[in-house]
N, C-alpha and C positions, 0 to 999 in steps of 0.2 A: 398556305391556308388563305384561300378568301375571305373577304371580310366581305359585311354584308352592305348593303351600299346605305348611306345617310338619309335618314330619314326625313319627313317633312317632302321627299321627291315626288311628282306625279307618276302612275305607272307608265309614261312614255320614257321618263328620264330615266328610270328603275331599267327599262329593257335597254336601252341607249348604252348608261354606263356597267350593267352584266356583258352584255355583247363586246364591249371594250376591252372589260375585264381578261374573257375567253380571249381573246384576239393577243393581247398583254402575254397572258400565259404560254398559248401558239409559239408564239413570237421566239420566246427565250428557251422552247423546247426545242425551235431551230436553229437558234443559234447552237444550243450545246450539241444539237448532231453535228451543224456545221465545223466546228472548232475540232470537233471528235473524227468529220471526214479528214478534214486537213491535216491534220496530227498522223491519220495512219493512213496517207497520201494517196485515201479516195478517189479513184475518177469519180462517183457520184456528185462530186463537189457541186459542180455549177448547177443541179437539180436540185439539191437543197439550197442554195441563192437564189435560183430563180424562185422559188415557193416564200423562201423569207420575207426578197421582197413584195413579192402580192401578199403576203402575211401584213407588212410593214404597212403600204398604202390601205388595205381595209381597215388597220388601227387605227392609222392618223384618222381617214375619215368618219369614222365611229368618234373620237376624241371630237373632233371639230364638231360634229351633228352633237353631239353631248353640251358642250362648250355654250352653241349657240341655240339649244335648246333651253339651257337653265337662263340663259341672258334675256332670251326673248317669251320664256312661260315664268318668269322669273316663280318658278314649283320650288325655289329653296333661298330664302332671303339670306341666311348664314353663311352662301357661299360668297367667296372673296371677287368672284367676277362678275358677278350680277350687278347690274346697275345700278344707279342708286335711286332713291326715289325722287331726288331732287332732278333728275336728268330727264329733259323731255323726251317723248317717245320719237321725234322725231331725227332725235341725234343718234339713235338707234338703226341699224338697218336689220331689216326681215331675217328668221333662219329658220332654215329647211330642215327640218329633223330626221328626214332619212338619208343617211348616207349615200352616195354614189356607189354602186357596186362596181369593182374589179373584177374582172375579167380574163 
């Protein structure tokens, strides 16, 4: 069951962490094919590896563009990585809110 993402987000963050989410859930659909190739000794194997991992690298970079979205729109004070107000913006470096896409 998805949960719906926290509120107080901008709708940038809102698509950022859905889009992660989807990616999150990919991810684990891959593995249990994966687990499920290997078990009943698959050649398809290394097809589902090679997709997990471009699964795996679009996650992380959705996570990171999320990450450094809420740090740098600071759109949700409650979260635990946002900075603090006492931090100058300069201690801060810039974040790109669209992921890099894989390929």
């Amino acid at each position: 069951m998805r949960r719906k993402p926290a509120t107080g987000l901008c709708p940038e963050a809102v698509v950022l962490l859905e889009r992660y989410s989807e990616l999150v859930t990919e991810s684990l659909d891959l593995q249990e094919a994966n687990f499920q190739a290997v078990v009943a000794a698959d050649v398809d194997v290394s097809r589902i590896q090679r997709l997990l991992s471009e699964v795996n690298k679009q996650k992380d970079n959705y996570k990171t563009a999320y990450i450094e979205h809420v740090r740098s729109h600071r759109c949700s004070v409650d979260w635990p990585l946002v900075d603090t107000p006492a931090e100058s913006k300069e201690t801060r470096k810039p974040a790109t809110s669209q992921p890099r896409d894989v390929g």
